[in-house]
BARO-707354 format. One record per residue (C-alpha): residue number from 1; z, y, x. Coordinates in Angstrom, 2 decimals, decimal comma, m for minus. Example, Ala and Ser with C-alpha at 12.3 -4.5 7.8 and 13.67 -1.06 7.14 Angstrom:
# BARO-707354
{1; {7,80; m4,50; 12,30}}
{2; {7,14; m1,06; 13,67}}
//
This chain:
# BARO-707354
{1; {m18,43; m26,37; m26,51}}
{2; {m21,83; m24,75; m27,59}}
{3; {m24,99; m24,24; m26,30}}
{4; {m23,92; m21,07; m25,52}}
{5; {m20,78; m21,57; m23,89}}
{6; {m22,69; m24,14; m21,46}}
{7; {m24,90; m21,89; m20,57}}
{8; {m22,63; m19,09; m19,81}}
{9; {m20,27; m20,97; m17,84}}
{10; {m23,38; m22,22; m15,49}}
{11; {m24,30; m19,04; m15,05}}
{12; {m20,99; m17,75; m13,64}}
{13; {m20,93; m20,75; m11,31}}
{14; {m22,40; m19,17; m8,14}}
{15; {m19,98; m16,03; m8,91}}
{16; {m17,17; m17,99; m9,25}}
{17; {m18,13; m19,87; m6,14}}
{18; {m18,81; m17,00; m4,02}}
{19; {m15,46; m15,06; m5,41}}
{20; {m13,55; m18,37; m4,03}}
{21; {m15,93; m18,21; m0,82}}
{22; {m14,43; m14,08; m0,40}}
{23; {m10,68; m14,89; m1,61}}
{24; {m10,61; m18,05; 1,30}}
{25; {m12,25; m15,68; 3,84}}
{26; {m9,77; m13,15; 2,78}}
{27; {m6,90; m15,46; 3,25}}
{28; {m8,16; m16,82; 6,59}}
{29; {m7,99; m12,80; 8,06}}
{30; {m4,87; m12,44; 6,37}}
{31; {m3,10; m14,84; 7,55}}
{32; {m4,54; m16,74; 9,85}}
{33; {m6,14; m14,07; 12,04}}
{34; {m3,61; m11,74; 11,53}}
{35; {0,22; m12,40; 10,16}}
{36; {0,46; m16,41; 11,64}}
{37; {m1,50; m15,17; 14,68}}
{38; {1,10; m13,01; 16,23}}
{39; {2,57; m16,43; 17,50}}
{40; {m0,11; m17,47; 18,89}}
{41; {m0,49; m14,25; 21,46}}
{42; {3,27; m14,07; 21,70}}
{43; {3,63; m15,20; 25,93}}
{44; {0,55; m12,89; 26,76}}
{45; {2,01; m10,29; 24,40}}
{46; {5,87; m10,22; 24,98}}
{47; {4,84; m10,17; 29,00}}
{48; {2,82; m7,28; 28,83}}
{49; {4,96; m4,90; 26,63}}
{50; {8,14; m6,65; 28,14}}
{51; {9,64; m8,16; 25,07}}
{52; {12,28; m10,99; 25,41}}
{53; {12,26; m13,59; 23,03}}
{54; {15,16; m12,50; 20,97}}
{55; {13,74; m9,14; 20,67}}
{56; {10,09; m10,76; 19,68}}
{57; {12,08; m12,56; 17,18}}
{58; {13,22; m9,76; 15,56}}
{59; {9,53; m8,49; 15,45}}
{60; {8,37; m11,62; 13,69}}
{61; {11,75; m11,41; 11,46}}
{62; {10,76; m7,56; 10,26}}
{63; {7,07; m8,59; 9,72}}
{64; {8,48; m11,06; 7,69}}
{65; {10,24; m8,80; 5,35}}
{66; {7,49; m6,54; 4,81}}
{67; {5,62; m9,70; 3,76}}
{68; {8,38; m9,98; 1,24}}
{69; {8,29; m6,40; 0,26}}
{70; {4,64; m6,52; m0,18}}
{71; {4,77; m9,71; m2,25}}
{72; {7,65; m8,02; m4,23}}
{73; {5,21; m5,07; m5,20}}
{74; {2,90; m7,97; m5,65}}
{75; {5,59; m9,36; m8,03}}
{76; {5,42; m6,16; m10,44}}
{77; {1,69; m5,27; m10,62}}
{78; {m0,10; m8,51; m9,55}}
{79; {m1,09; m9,20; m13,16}}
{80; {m2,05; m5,82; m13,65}}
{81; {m4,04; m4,93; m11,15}}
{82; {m4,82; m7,43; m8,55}}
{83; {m7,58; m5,54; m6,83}}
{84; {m5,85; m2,88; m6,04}}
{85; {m2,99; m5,31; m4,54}}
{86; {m6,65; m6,99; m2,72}}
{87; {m7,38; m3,58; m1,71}}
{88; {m3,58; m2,53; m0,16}}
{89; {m4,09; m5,70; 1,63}}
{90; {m7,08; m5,05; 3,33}}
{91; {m5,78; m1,55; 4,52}}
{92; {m2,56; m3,16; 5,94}}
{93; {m4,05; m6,12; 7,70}}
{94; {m7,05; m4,52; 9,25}}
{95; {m5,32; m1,11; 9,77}}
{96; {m2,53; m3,13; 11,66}}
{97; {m5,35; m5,02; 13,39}}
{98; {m6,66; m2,45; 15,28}}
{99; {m3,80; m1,02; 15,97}}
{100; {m2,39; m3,66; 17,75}}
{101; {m5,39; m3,99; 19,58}}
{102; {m5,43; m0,24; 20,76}}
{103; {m2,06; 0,61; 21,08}}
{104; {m0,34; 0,63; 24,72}}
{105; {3,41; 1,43; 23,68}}
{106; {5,67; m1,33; 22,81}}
{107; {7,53; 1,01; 19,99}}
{108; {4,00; 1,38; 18,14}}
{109; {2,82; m2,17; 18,70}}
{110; {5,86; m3,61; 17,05}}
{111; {5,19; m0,97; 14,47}}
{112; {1,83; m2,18; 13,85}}
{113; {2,48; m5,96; 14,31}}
{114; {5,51; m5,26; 11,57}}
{115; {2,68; m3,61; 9,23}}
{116; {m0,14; m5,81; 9,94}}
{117; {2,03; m8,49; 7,89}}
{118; {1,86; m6,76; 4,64}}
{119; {m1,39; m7,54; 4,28}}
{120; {m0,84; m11,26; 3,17}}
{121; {1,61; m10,63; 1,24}}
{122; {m0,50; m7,88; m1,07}}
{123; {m3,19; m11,01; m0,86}}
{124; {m1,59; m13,85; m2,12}}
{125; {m0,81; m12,28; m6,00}}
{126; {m3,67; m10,56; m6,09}}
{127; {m5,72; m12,97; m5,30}}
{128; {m3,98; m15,31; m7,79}}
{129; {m4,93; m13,17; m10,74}}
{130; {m8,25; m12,82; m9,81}}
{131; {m9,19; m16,81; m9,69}}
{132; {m6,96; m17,25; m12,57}}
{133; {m9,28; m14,66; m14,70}}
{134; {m12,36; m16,24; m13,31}}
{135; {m11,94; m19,91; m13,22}}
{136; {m12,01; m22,45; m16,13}}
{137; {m8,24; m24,24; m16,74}}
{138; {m9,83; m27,24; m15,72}}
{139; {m10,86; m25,58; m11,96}}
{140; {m8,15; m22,99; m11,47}}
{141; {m5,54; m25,60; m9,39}}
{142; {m8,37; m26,96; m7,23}}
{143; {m9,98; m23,61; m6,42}}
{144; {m6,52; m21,83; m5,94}}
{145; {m5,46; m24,64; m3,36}}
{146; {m8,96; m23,87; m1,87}}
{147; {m8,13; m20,38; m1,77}}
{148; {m4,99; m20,61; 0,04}}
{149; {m6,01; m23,13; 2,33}}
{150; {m7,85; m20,07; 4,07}}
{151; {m4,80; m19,99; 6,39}}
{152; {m6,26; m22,92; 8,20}}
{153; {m9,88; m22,00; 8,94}}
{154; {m8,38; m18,76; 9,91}}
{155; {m6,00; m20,40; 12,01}}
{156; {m8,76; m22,29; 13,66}}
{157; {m10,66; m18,99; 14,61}}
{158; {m7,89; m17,49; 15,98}}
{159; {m7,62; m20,24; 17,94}}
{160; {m11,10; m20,02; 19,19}}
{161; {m11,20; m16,62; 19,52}}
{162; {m7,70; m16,35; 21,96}}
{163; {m9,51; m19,80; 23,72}}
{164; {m12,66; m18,13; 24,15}}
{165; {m11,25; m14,40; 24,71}}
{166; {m8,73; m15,49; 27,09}}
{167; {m6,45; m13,95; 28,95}}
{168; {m7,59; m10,55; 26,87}}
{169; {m5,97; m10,64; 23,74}}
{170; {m6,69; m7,05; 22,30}}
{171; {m10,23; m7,86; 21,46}}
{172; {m9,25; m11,28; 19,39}}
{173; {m7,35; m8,50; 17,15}}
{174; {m10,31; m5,86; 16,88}}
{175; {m12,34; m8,92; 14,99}}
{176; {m9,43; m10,02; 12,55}}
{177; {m9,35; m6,14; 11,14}}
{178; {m13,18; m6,34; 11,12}}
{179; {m12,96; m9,85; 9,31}}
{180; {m10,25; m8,49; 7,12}}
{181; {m12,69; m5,45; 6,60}}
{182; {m15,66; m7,69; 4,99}}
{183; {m13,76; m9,98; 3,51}}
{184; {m11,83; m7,32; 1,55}}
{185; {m15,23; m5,36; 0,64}}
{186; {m16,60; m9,24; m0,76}}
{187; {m13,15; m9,97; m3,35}}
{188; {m13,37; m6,83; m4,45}}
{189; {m17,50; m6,15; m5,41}}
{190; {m17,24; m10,28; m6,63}}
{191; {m13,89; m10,03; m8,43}}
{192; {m14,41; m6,08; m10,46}}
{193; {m15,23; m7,88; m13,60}}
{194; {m12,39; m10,89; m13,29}}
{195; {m10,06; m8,78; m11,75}}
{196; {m10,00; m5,33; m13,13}}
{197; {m7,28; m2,84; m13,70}}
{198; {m8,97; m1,43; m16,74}}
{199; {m7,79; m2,66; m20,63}}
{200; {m5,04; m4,87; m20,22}}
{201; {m4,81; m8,28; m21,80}}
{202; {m2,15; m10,29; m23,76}}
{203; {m1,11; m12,21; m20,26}}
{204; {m1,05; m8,41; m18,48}}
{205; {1,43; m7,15; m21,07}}
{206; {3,49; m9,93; m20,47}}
{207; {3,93; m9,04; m17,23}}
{208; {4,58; m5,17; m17,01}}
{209; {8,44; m6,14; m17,84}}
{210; {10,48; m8,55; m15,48}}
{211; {10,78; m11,55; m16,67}}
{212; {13,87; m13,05; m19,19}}
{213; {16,54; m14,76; m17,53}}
{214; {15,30; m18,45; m18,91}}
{215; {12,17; m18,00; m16,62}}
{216; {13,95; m17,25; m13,58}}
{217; {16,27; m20,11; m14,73}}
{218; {13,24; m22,20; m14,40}}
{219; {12,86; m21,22; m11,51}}
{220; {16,05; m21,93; m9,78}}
{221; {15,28; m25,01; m8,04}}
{222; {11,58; m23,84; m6,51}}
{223; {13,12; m20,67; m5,57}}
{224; {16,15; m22,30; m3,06}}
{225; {13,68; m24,91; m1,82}}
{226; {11,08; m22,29; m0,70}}
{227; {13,91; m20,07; 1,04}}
{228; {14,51; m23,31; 2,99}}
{229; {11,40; m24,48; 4,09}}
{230; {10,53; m20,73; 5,06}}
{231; {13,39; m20,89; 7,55}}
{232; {12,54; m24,26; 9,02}}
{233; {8,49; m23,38; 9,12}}
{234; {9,37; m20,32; 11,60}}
{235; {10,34; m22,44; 14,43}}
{236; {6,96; m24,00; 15,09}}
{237; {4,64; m20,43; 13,66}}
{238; {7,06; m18,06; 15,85}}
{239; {8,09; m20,28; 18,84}}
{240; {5,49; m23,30; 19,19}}
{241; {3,01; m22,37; 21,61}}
{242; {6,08; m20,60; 23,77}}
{243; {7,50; m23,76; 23,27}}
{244; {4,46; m25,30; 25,15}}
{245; {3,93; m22,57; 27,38}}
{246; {7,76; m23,11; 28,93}}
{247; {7,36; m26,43; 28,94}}
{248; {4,28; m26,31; 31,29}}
{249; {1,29; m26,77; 28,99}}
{250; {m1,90; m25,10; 30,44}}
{251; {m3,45; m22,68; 28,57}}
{252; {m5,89; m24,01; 27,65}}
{253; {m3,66; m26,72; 26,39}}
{254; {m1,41; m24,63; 24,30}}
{255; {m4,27; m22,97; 22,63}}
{256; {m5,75; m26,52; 21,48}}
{257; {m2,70; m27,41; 19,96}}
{258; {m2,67; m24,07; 17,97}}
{259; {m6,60; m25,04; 16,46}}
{260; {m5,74; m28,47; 15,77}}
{261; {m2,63; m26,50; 13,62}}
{262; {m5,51; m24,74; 12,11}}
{263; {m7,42; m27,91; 11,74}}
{264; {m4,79; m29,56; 9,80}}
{265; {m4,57; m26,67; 7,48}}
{266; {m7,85; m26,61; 7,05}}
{267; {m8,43; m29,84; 5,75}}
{268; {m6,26; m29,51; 3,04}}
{269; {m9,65; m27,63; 1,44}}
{270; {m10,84; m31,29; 1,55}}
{271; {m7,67; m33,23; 0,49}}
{272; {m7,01; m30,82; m2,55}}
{273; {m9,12; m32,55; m4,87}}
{274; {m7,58; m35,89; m4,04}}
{275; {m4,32; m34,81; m4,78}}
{276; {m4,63; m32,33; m7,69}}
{277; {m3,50; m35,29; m10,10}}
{278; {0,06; m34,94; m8,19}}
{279; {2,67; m32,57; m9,83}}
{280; {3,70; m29,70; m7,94}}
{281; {6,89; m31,40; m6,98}}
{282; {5,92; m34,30; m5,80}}
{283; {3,08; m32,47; m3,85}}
{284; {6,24; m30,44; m2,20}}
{285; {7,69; m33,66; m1,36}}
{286; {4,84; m34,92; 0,18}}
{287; {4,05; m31,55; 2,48}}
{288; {7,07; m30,33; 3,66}}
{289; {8,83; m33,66; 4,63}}
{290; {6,15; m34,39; 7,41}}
{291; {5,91; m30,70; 8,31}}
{292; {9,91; m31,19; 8,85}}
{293; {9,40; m34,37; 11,05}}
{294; {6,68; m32,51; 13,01}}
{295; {8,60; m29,56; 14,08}}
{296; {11,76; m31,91; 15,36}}
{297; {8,77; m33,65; 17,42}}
{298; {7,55; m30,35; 18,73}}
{299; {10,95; m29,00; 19,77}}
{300; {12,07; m32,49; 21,33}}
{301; {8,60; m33,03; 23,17}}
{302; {6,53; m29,92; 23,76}}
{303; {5,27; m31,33; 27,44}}
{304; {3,37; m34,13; 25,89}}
{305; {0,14; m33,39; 24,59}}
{306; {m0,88; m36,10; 22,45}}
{307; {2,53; m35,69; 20,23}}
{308; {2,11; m31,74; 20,96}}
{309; {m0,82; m31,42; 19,23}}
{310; {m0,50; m34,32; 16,65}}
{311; {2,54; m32,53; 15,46}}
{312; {0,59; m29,38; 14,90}}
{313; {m1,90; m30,72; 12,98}}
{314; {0,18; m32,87; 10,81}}
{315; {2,42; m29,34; 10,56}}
{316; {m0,49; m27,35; 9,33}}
{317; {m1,49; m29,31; 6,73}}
{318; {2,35; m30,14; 5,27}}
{319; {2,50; m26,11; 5,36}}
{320; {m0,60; m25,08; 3,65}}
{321; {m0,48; m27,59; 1,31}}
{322; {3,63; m27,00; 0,68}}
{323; {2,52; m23,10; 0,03}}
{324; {m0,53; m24,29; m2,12}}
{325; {2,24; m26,47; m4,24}}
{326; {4,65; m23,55; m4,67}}
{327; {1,37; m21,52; m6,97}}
{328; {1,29; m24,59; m8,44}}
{329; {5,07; m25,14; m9,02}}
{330; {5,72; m21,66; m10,68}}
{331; {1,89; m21,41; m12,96}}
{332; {2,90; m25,46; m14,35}}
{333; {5,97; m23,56; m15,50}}
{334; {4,63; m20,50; m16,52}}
{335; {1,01; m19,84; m16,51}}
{336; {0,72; m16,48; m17,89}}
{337; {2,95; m14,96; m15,12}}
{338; {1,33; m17,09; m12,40}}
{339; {0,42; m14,11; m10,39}}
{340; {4,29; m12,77; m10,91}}
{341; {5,76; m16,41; m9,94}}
{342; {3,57; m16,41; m6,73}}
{343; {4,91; m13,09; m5,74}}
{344; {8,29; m14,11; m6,06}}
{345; {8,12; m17,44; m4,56}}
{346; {6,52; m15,84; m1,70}}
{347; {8,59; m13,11; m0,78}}
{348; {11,89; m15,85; m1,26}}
{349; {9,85; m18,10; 1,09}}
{350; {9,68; m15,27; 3,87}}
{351; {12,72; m13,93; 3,34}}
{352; {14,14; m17,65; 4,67}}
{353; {11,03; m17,31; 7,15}}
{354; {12,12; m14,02; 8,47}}
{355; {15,86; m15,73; 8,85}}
{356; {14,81; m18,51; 10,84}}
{357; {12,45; m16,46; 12,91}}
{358; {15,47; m14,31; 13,37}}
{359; {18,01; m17,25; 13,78}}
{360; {15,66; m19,77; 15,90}}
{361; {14,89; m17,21; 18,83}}
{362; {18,17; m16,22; 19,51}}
{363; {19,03; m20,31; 19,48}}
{364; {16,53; m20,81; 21,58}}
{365; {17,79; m18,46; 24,43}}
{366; {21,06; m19,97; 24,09}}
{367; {20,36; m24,06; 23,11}}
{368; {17,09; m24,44; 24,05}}
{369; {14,23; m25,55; 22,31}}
{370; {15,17; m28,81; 20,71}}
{371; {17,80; m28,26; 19,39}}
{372; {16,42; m25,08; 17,65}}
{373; {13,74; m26,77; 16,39}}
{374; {16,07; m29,93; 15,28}}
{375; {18,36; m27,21; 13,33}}
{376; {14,66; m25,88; 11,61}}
{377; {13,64; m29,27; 11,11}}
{378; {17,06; m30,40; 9,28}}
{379; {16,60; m27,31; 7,09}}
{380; {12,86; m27,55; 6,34}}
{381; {13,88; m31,50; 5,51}}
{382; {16,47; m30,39; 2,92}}
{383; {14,46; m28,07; 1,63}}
{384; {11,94; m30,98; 0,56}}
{385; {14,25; m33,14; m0,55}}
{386; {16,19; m30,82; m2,59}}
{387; {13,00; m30,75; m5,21}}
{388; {12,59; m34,39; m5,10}}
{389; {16,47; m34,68; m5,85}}
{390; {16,27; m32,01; m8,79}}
{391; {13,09; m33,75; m10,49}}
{392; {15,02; m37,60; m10,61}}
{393; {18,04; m35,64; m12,14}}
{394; {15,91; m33,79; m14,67}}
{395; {14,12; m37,62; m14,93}}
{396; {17,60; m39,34; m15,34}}
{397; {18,39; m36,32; m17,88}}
{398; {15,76; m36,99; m20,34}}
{399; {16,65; m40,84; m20,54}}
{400; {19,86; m40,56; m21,26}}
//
């Protein structure tokens, strides 16, 4: 490396920095604040518009699958133009915000909470592109984990906000489109020269046609695991805190457990650097096998707090960092459409999220909550194991 090259690259540092500073805040208000929060505020919610659970369910299913579709847009432009994917976001998240926050009828609030999810989904690929673009090879994994480890921090304010806020609920929603708002604004002034929609590259090209059949071949194996670990996470984001809630937790109780689950995700910022020398797979192994176990501990005993809310912790983190491994998963296997292998990972992920949303509240009604949460857990378990099983196979392969 020259002189030059030294010099240049310390004098995009603070950009880079504060780009990674706007994508996490971005991902915090998308998700945290908005799309994982609608569990959170489900009891106040569902009692105020008069929503069973089943029919809340089927709320959380549809926002679900407009997470998908937005990922799937995600899926054909992200390496194209990412800000304008940053920008969509923005508009769906705080748009569907506000009006969740303003609305009185049940037919628009399910409308808007439906909406409202889009906005991660646009996030995630953009926002992929954009660090990619910016960051060195030798940063990109640590300061994409970083990225999407906004879920937890924005977890933890939601958290804080509905403790804080309570029993009002509407205002806690005004704040995550305002968040969304300024966060949005900040990825998109930071990221204009990284992430433009201007001249496209060599690794843009490559993406403006779907890709061959040996990449989604590739793919085969990341793509079933992520369906099933979607479909065992919704038990504990769509039905935890009811969970609690029924099972006589305070309050005050039930909303601690939900920022300790923000806690845990959060501190995968701080354990991504420790295990960025771990392959994607065995980073999948490692995340979503102890998310599994904590959502069969959930279901079997909400009314104990200690286990309550070491179970959401330990959850947060195995999901944030099982998320953070999927980016890695599908750019180790193809770099150049790492924006286009996030979007499709994603929207496979909520498509099994939006089934077990679907599939875990009408259980509940009818088995009760462990059970429901044993069937998730069994799923979300599989799901785990089934990339540990396919790496000693390709292992065993290459010896023989």
């Amino acid at each position: 490396m020259t002189a030059q090259q030294e010099t240049g690259q310390r004098s995009r540092a603070p950009h880079v920095v504060g780009l990674v500073a706007a994508g996490t805040t971005l991902i915090a208000a998308t998700y945290g604040l908005v799309r994982l929060a609608f569990g959170l505020h489900l009891p106040e919610m569902g009692e105020e518009f008069g929503l069973d659970l089943t029919t809340l369910g089927l709320i959380s299913a549809g926002a679900s699958l407009v997470y998908g579709l937005a990922a799937g847009i995600g899926f054909l432009v992200g390496d194209r133009f990412p800000r304008a994917l940053v920008l969509a976001a923005g508009l769906a998240a705080g748009g569907g915000s506000l009006g969740i926050a303003l609305t009185h009828d049940a037919g628009v609030f399910s409308a808007c909470a439906i909406a409202s999810s889009a906005g991660a989904g646009f996030a995630s690929p953009g926002l992929v592109r954009i660090i990619h673009r910016a960051a060195s090879p030798a940063e990109r994994s640590t300061m994409q984990s970083i990225v999407n480890a906004g879920t937890g921090p924005g977890l933890v304010a939601a958290g804080g906000l509905a403790w804080a806020l309570a029993p009002e609920w509407r205002p806690a929603w005004v704040v995550a489109g305002g968040a969304t708002a300024l966060a949005t604004i900040a990825v998109l002034w930071l990221g204009r020269a990284e992430g433009g929609s201007g001249a496209v590259g060599t690794e843009g090209r490559s993406a403006l046609h779907l890709p061959p059949i040996t990449w989604w071949s590739s793919h085969r194996v990341a793509l079933v695991a992520a369906a099933a670990f979607g479909f065992g996470a919704a038990a504990i984001w769509n039905f935890g805190r009811t969970a609690l809630v029924d099972a006589g937790a305070s309050e005050s109780a039930s909303l601690l457990a939900w920022v300790l689950l923000g806690f845990g995700g959060a501190a995968v910022i701080a354990t991504a650097p420790l295990l960025r020398r771990r392959g994607p797979r065995s980073l999948w192994l490692v995340s979503t096998i102890p998310a599994a176990a904590c959502t069969a501990v959930l279901g079997m005993f909400p009314g104990s707090p200690v286990l309550a809310g070491t179970a959401c912790a330990v959850f947060g983190w195995g999901y944030v960092t099982a998320t953070g491994a999927l980016i890695e998963w599908t750019t180790q296997i193809d770099g150049s459409r790492a924006a286009t292998g996030t979007a499709v990972l994603f929207v496979v992920f909520m498509i099994g999220q939006a089934t077990g949303a679907a599939v875990v509240g009408a259980f509940v009604a009818e088995a009760g909550y462990p059970a429901s949460f044993g069937v998730a857990a069994a799923v979300a378990c599989a799901a785990g194991l089934l990339g540990y099983e396919r790496r000693r196979s390709a292992t065993r392969s290459v010896e023989n």
